[in-house]
C-alpha positions, 0 to 999 in steps of 0.5 A: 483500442484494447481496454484492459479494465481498472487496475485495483488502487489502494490507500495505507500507510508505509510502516518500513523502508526495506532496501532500496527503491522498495516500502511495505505498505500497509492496508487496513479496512473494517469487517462486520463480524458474521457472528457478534455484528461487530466491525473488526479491523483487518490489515494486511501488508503489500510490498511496493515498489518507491522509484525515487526513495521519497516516502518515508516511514509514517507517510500515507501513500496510494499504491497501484497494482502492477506487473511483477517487479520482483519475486514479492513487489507486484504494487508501485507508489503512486501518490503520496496523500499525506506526510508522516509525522516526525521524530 
């Protein structure tokens, strides 16, 4: 049996739906600053890939890592924590 480790899952929030089958996904975590001690929040947005087109803007998703899907997707969708509100 040939274990390969743990894939990297993170949680954020889809902030668009761009194209088919794809979202941008994005991630945000608090960091002490080295200097002043306080936390600042830092996002940084992945592309992912949404097989069926069910989650919407506003949705809080888990996303995985994958192998490369196209030449920017390298996550996919994997749950869906919470509906977005909406409009």
């Amino acid at each position: 049996m040939n274990d390969r480790g743990r894939k990297q899952i993170l949680m954020g929030k889809v902030i668009r739906n761009s194209g088919s089958k794809t979202v941008i996904v994005e991630v945000s975590r608090k960091v002490k600053h080295p200097v002043y001690k306080k936390y600042v929040i830092k996002k940084k947005k992945f592309v992912a890939h949404d097989e069926k087109e069910q989650y919407g803007v506003g949705d809080k998703v888990n996303i995985i890592a994958s192998r490369p899907i196209s030449k920017t997707k390298r996550w996919r969708v994997t749950e869906l924590l919470e509906k977005g509100k909406t409009q």
